[in-house]
Structure formats: C-alpha cells, structure tokens
TORTI-539442 format. One record per residue (C-alpha): residue number from 1; residue in one letter; z, y, x. Coordinates in steps of 0.2 Angstrom, whole numbers, plus 5000, padded with zeros to 4 digits. Layout:
+------+------+------+------+------+
: resi : resn :   zz :   yy :   xx :
+------+------+------+------+------+
:  NUM :    A :    Z :    Y :    X :
...
+------+------+------+------+------+
% end
This chain:
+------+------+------+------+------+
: resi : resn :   zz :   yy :   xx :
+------+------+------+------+------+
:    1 :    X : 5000 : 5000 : 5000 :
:    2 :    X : 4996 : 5020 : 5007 :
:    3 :    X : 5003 : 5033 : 4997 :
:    4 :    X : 4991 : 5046 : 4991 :
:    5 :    X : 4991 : 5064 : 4986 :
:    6 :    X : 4982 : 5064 : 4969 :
:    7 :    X : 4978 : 5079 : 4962 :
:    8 :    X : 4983 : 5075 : 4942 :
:    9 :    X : 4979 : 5095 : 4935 :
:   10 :    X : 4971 : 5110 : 4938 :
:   11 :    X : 4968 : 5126 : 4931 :
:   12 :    X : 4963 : 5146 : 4937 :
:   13 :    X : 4963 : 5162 : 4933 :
:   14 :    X : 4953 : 5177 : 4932 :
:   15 :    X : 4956 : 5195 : 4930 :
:   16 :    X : 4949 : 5202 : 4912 :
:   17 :    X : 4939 : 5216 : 4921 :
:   18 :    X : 4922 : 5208 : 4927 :
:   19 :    X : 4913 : 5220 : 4938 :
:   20 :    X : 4894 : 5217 : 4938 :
:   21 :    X : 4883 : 5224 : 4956 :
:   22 :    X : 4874 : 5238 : 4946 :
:   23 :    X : 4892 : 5247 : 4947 :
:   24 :    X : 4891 : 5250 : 4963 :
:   25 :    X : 4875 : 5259 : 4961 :
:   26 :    X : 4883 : 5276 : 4958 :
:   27 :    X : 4895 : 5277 : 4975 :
:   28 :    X : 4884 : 5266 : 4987 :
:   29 :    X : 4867 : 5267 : 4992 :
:   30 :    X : 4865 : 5248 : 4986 :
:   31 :    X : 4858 : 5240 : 4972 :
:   32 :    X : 4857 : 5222 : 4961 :
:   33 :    X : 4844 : 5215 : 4971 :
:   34 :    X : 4851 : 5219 : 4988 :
:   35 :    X : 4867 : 5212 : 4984 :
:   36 :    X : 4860 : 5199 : 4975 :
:   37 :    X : 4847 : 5191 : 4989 :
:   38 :    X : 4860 : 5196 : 5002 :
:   39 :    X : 4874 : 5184 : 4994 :
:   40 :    X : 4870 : 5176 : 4979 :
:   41 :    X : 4884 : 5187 : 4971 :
:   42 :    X : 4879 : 5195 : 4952 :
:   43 :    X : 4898 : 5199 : 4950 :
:   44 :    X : 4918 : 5198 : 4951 :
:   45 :    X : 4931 : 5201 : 4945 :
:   46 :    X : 4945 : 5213 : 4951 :
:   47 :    X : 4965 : 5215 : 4947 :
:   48 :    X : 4972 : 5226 : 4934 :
:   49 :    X : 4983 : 5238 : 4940 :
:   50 :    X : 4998 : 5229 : 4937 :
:   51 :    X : 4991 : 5215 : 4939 :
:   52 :    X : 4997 : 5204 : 4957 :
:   53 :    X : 4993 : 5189 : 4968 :
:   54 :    X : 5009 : 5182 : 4962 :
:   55 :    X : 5008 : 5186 : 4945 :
:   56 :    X : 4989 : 5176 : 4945 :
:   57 :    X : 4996 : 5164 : 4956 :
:   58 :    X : 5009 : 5160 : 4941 :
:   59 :    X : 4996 : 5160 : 4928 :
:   60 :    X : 4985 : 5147 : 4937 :
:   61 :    X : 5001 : 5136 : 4941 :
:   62 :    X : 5006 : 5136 : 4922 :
:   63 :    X : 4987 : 5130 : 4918 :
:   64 :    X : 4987 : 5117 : 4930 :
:   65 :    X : 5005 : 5111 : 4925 :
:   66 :    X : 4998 : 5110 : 4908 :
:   67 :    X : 4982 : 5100 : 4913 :
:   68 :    X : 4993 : 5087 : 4920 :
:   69 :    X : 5004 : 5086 : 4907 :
:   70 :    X : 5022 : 5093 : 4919 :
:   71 :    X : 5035 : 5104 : 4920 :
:   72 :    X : 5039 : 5115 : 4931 :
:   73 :    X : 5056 : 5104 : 4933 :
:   74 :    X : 5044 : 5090 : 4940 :
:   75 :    X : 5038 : 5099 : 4953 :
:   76 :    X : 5046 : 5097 : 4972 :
:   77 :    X : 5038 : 5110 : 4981 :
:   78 :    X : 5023 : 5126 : 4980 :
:   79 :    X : 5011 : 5129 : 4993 :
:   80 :    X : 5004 : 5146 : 4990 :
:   81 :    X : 4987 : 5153 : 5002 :
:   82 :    X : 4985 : 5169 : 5001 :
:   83 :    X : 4981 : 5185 : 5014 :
:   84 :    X : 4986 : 5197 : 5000 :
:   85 :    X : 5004 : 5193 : 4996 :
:   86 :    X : 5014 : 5205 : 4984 :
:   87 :    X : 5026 : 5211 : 5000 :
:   88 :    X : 5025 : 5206 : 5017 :
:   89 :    X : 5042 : 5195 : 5009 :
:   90 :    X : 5047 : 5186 : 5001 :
:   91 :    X : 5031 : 5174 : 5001 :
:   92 :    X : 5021 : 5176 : 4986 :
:   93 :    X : 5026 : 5156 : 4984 :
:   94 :    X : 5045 : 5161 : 4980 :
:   95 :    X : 5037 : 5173 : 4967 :
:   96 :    X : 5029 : 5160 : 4958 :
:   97 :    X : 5044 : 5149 : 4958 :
:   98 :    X : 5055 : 5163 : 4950 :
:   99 :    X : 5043 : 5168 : 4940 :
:  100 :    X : 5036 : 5149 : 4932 :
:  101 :    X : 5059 : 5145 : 4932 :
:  102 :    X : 5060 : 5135 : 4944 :
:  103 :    X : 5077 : 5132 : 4951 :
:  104 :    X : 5075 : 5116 : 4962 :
:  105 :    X : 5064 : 5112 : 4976 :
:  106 :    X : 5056 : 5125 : 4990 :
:  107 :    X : 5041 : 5137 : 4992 :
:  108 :    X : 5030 : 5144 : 5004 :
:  109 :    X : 5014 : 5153 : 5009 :
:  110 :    X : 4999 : 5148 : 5019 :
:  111 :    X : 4988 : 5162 : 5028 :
:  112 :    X : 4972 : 5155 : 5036 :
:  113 :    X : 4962 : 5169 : 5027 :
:  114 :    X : 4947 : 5157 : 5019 :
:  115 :    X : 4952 : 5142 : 5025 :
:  116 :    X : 4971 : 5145 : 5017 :
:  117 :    X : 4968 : 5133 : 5002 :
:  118 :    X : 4959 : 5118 : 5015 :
:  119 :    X : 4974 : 5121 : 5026 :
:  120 :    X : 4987 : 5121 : 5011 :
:  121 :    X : 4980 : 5106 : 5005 :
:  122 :    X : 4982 : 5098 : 5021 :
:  123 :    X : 5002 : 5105 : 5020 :
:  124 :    X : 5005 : 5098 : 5006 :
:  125 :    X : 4997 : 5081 : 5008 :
:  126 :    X : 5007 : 5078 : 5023 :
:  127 :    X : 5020 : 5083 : 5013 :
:  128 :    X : 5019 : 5069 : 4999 :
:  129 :    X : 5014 : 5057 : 5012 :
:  130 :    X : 5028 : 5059 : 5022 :
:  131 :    X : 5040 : 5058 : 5006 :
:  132 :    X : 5047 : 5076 : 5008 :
:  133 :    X : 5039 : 5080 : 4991 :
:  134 :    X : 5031 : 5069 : 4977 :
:  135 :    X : 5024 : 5083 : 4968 :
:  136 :    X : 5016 : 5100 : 4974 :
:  137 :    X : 5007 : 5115 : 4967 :
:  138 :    X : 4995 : 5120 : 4978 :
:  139 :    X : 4989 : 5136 : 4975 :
:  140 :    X : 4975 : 5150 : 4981 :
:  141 :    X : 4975 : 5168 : 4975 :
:  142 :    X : 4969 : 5184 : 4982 :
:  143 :    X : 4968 : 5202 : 4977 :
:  144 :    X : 4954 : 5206 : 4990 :
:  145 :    X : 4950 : 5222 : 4980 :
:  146 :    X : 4967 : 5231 : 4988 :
:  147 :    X : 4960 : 5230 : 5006 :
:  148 :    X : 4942 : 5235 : 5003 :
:  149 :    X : 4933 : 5251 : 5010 :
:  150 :    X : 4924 : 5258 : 4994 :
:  151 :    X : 4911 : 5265 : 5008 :
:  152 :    X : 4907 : 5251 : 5016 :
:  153 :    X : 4894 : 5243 : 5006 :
:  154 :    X : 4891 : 5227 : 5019 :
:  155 :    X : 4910 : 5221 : 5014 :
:  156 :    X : 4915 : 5229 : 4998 :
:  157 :    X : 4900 : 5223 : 4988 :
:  158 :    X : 4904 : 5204 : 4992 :
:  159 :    X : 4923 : 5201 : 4987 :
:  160 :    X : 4933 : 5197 : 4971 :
:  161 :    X : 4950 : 5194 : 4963 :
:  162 :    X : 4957 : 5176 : 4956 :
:  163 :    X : 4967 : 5160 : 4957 :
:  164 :    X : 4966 : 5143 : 4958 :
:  165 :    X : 4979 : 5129 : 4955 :
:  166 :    X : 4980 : 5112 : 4957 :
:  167 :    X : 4996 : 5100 : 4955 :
:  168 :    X : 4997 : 5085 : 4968 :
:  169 :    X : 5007 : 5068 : 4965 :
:  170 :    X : 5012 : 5055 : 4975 :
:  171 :    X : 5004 : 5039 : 4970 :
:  172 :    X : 5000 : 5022 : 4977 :
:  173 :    X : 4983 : 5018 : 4983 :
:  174 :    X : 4977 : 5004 : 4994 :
:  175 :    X : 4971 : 5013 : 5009 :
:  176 :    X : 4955 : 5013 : 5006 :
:  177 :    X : 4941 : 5023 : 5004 :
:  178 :    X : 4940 : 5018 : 4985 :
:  179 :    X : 4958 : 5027 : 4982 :
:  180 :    X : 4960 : 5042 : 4972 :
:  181 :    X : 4969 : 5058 : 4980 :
:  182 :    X : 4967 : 5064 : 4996 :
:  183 :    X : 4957 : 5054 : 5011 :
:  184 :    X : 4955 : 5065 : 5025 :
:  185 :    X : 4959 : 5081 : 5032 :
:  186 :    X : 4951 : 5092 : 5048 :
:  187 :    X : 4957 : 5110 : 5052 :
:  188 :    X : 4952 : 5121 : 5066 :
:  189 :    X : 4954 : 5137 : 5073 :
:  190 :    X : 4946 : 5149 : 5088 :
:  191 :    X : 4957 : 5167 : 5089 :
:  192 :    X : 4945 : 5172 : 5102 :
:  193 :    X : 4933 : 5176 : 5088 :
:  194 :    X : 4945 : 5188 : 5080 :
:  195 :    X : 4931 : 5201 : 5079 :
:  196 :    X : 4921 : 5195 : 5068 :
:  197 :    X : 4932 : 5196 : 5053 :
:  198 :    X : 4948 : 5204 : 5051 :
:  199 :    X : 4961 : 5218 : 5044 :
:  200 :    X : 4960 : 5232 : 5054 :
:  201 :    X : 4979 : 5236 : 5050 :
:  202 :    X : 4996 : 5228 : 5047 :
:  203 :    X : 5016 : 5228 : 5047 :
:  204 :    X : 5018 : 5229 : 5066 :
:  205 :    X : 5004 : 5243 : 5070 :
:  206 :    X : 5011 : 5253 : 5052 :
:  207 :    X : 4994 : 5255 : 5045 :
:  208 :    X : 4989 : 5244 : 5029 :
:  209 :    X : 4970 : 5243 : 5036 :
:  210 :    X : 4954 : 5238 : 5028 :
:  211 :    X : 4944 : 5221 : 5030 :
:  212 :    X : 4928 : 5222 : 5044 :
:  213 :    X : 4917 : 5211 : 5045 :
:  214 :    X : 4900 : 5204 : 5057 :
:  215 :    X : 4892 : 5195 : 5043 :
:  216 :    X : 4878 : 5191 : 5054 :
:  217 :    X : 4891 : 5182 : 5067 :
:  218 :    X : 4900 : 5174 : 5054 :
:  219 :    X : 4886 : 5168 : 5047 :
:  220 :    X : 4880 : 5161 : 5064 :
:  221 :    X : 4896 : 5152 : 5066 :
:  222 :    X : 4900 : 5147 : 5048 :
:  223 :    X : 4885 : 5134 : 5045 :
:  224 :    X : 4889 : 5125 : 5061 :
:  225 :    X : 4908 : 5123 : 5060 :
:  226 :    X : 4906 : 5117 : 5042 :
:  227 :    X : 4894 : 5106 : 5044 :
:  228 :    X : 4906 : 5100 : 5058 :
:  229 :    X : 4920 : 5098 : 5051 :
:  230 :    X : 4915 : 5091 : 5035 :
:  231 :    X : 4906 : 5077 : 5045 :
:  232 :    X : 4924 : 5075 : 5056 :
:  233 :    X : 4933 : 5073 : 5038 :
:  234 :    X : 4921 : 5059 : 5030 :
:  235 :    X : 4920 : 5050 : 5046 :
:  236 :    X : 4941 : 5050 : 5048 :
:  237 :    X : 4940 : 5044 : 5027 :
:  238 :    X : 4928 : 5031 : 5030 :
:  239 :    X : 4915 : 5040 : 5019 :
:  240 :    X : 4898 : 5044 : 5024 :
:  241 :    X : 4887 : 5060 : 5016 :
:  242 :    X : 4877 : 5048 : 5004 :
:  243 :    X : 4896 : 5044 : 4996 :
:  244 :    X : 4899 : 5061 : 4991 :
:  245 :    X : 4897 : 5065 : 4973 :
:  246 :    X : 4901 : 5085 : 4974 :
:  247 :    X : 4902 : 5096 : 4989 :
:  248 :    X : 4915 : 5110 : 4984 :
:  249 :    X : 4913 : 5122 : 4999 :
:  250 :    X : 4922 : 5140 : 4999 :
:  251 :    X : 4912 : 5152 : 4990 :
:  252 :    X : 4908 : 5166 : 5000 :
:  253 :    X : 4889 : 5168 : 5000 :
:  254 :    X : 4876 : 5156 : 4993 :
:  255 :    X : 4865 : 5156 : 5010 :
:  256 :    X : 4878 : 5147 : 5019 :
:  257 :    X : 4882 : 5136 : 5004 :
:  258 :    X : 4865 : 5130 : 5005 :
:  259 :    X : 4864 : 5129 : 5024 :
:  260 :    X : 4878 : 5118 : 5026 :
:  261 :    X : 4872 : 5107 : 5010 :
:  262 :    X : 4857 : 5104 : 5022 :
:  263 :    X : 4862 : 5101 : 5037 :
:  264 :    X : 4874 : 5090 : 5026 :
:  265 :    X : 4858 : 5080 : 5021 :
:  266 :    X : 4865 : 5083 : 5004 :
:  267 :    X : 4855 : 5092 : 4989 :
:  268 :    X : 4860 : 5108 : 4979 :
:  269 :    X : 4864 : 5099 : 4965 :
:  270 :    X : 4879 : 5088 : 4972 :
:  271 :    X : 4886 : 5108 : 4977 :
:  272 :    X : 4897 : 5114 : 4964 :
:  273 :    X : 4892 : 5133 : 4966 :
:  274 :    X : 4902 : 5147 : 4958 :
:  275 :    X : 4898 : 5162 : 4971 :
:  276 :    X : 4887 : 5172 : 4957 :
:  277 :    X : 4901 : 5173 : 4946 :
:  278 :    X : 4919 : 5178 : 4955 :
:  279 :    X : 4910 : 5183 : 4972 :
:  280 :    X : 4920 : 5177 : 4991 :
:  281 :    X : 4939 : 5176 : 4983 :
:  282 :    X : 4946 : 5168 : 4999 :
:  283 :    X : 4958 : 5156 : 4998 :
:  284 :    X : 4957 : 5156 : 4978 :
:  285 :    X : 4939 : 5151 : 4979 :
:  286 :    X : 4938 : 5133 : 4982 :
:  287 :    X : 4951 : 5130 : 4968 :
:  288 :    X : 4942 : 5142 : 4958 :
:  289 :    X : 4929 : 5131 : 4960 :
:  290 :    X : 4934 : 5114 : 4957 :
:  291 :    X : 4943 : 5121 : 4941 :
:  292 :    X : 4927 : 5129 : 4932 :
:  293 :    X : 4917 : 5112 : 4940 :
:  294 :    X : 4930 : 5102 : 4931 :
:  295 :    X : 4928 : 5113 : 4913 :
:  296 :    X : 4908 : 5113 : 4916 :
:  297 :    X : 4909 : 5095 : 4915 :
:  298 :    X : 4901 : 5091 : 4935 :
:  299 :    X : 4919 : 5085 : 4944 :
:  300 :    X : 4925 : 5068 : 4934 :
:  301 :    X : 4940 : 5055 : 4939 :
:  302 :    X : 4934 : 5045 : 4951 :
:  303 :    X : 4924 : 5058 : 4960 :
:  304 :    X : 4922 : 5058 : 4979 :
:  305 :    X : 4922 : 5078 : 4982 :
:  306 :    X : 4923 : 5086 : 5001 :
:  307 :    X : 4930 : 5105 : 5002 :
:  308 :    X : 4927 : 5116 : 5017 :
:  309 :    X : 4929 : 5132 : 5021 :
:  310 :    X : 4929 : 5145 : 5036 :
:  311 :    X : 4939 : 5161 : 5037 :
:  312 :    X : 4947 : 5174 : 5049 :
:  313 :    X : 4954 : 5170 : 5064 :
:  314 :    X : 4942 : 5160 : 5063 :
:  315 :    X : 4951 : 5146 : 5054 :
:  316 :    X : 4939 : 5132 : 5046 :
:  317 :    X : 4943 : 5114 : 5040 :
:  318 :    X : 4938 : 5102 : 5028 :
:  319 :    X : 4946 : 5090 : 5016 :
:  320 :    X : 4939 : 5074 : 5006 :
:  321 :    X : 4949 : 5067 : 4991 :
:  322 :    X : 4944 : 5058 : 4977 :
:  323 :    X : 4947 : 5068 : 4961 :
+------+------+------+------+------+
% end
C-alpha cells in the first residue's frame, strides 16, 4: 500500500468586475488586437475595493470544501500561494483559517510567484504522505491588479485577480501509476535570473514597488523549463506523454501554452486553456483552471492531468496526479 494525496474537491473564485482589453484603450496606446495576438488574453477580472487575497482565498476554500462534501473541522492544515498577501503578516493562510472558523490544525503561505500553487501542491503532498496531515486546502489567490504600473502597457495589459482551491485527502493507493492523487512532483529554481521578472520594491527597501518584466526572456526560458520539468515529473510517476489526458499548465499567455503542448508532443485539445478569460493570475491560475475544466466537463475521476508552471525567481515545477 502507498498513501496518496487525492484531491476530493475544488472550487474558485472570481471578482464580479470583468475588465475586457478595449478598456485600456483610453490610458494606453494599445488595443484588442495587440493584446490579443500578444497573449491570448480578451479579459480579467480585477478585485473590488474591499475585496482581498484572503478574503478570495476564503471564498474558493468554502467552494472546494463543499465539492468534497467537508467541513472545515476536517481539515488538518492550509497551504495558501500567493505573492500578494493582505500584510506582509500574518500569512494570508492564517486569514483564511480565521475567517472559514477554523480552530484546530496549522496554516501557511507559499511564495514561488507562478509556480506557488506547483510548489504548494508539492508541500502539502509531502505533508499527507508523511502523515503530518490527512487533509489540506491548497490554495492559489492573487490580487495582481495592486502591484501594476497603469503606464506600462507590456505588463499591466496581461494580469488578473482570482482564486483557486482544492481539498487534498490522504488515501490508499497501490503505488502505482493507476492510483488516484498525486504521482510525482519536480520543482526548480535559478535566482540568478532575477531580472527578468520581479517587484521592484518591498518591506526591507520601504517601497511597495511595481511588477517588471522581460517577456521576451521569459518567454525564451519558459517553454524550455516546462517542457523539462513536466517530462522529469511523468518519467519519476512512471507516465509517459501519450498517458496524459489534460495538460493544465499555468495560464500566463497562450503562445507558451502551446509551445510547451508541442514540444510535449501533445495536442491543443488535451490543454485545458483558460488564459482568454481571467488573463496570467499567478499562483491562482492553475487552480483556476482545473476548477472551470472540471465545471466545463473536460477533467473527470480518473483523469491523468500534469500542471506546470514557471514564475519569478525563476521558480518552475511540475506536478502529475490523477484527478
């Protein structure tokens, strides 16, 4: 027997204000067409005023608890990725605890940027399969709109606000590649590429700073290092590419979607692909998108899915489970 950390629910969440790219028309010199054979992006969806990561974090949680059919006195522990926390502390994590009533167990935030829900997942399966926890909320939520530069229109233009959840529970499987629940992980990073994407401000140099980015260098790195890692997963689970039901890769712009898919050897439709609609929502966007690929009706029990995902840092990894 192996002991396996199944996802059992999900659920998301999405700000009600949906912000299409003809908006940006009147403050940038950009248009629809630009943004849209640039990214893939038609819109997002950002925040409300009073509106938090913790507070979306919450909502997604109470979605996936109800999808699996728990309670909040079930759950062990919460993994919570984010960039954009309320306050630099307490974690956003411990917010969510509070705020879902949740008196037992412990919380904590992951910050790997895009990569924070690949490396949360990876957290809280070794979590389960170590037996500190039997069941986990793993969580992704971003308000990327609070650290945009309105003026400039490479970076502004390609991010959004939401959540993702999913609840994790220990189960037995027979350690094989038939199993449900997570088979492999892979994470990664490289700080001397630092450069290419970050925050230009923070809590030790008193500035809170606006995200920079190289798109062109990132985009030179990211089809590589996914294609890598995902490969170092499926090999480590004992899966080959032609196994693979879905690809859900972090959703940050369709050209990099599809140039992993094929140096994956995998087509378009096996890619569950959600980037026109919520934009690049960093570490929400991979549960973003398993969610709304579950309500569409494309990820089913029993399917073999891989995630990956690259970020600042740069951070990347991979995951492959069985849904």
């Amino acid at each position: 027997m192996s002991l396996r950390a199944v996802v059992t629910g999900c659920g998301h969440y999405l700000p009600a204000r949906v912000v299409e790219n003809a908006e940006f028309e009147a403050t940038l010199d950009t248009n629809d067409e630009w943004i849209r054979s640039r990214s893939g992006i038609e819109r997002r969806h950002f925040a409300a005023e009073a509106e938090t990561t913790s507070s979306m974090a919450s909502a997604a949680a109470r979605k996936a608890l109800e999808d699996a059919g728990r309670d909040v006195s079930d759950v062990d522990a919460i993994v919570v990725a984010t960039s954009t926390p309320d306050l630099t502390f307490p974690s956003a994590a411990t917010m969510v605890q509070a705020e879902l009533g949740m008196t037992n167990g412990f919380a904590f935030d992951v910050q790997a940027v895009c990569a924070g829900f690949v490396y949360a997942l990876a957290n809280a399966n070794a979590l389960i399969v170590s037996g500190q926890a039997r069941n986990v909320l793993v969580i992704g939520a971003e308000t990327f709109s609070r650290i945009m530069d309105w003026t400039d229109r490479s970076t502004c233009v390609l991010f959004g606000d939401g959540a993702g959840a999913l609840l994790l529970e220990a189960q037995d499987g027979q350690g094989t590649p038939e199993d449900r629940g997570i088979l492999a992980t892979d994470l990664n990073s490289d700080g001397r590429y630092r450069e290419l994407l970050y925050v230009d401000g923070g809590v030790s140099t008193g500035t809170t700073g606006y995200l920079r980015m190289q798109g062109n260098q990132v985009f030179r790195h990211a089809v590589e290092k996914l294609a890598a890692t995902a490969n170092t997963a499926m090999e480590r689970a004992g899966v080959s590419a032609e196994d693979v039901d879905w690809i859900v890769p972090h959703q940050a712009n369709i050209r990099i979607i599809q140039g992993t898919a094929k140096k994956l050897n995998l087509p378009m439709e096996r890619v569950v692909v959600t980037v026109q609609d919520h934009g690049n929502t960093s570490a929400a966007s991979i549960p973003l998108a398993l969610s709304v690929g579950r309500e569409r009706g494309q990820i089913n029990k029993g399917d073999l899915i891989v995630t990956e995902a690259i970020g600042g840092g740069l951070a990347w990894g991979s995951v492959v489970l069985r849904w």
